[in-house]
C-alpha positions as CSV (number, residue, x, y, z in Angstrom):
1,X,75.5,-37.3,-15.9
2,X,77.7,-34.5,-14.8
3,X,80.8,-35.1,-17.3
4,X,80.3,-31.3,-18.9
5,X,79.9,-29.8,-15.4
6,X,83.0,-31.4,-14.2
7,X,84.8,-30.6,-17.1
8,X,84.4,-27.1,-16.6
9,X,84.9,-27.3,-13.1
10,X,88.1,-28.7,-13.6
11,X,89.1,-26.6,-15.9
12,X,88.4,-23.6,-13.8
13,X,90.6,-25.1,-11.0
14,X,93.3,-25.3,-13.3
15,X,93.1,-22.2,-15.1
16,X,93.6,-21.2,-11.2
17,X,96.7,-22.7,-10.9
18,X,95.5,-25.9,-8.5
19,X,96.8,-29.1,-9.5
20,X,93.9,-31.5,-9.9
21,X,93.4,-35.0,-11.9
22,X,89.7,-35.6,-13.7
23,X,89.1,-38.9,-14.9
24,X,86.0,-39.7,-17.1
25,X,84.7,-43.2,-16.9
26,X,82.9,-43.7,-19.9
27,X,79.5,-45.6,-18.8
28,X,79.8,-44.6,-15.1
29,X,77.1,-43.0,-13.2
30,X,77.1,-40.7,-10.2
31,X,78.1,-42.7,-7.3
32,X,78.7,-46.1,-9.2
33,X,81.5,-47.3,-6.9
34,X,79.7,-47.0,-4.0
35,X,76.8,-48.7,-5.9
36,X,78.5,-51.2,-7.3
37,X,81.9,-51.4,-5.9
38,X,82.3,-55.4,-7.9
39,X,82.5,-53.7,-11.0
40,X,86.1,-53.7,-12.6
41,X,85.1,-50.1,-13.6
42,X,85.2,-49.3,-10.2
43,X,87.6,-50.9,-8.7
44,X,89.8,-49.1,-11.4
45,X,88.3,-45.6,-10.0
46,X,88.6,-46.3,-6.6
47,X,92.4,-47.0,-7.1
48,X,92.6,-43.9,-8.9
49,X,91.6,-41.8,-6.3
50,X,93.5,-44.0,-3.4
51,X,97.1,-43.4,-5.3
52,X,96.0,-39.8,-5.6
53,X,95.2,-39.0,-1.9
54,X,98.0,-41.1,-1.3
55,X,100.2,-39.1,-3.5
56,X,98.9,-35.9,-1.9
57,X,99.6,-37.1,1.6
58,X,103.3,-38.3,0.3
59,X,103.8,-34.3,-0.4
């Protein structure tokens, strides 16, 4: 729903110099792990973005 909007967002942040993962879940809506947090799809997010806070708060 928002992949080209978040694209270009992160692509902004990076063209700033901040260091920042985007991850595009083909077939993922807006807020689908909270909706369905079952789904291997996100289960597969929501680690994503635990190992990357985690690897911020390693720093």
């Amino acid at each position: 729903m928002f992949r080209d909007e978040d694209v270009a967002y992160a692509t902004a942040l990076w063209a700033s110099g901040v260091q920042t993962e985007l991850h595009v879940w083909p077939g993922g809506f807006h807020g689908f792990e909270q909706i369905a947090p079952h789904l291997p799809m996100s289960k597969a997010a929501l680690k994503c973005r635990r190992e990357w806070v985690g690897r911020r708060l390693s720093r």
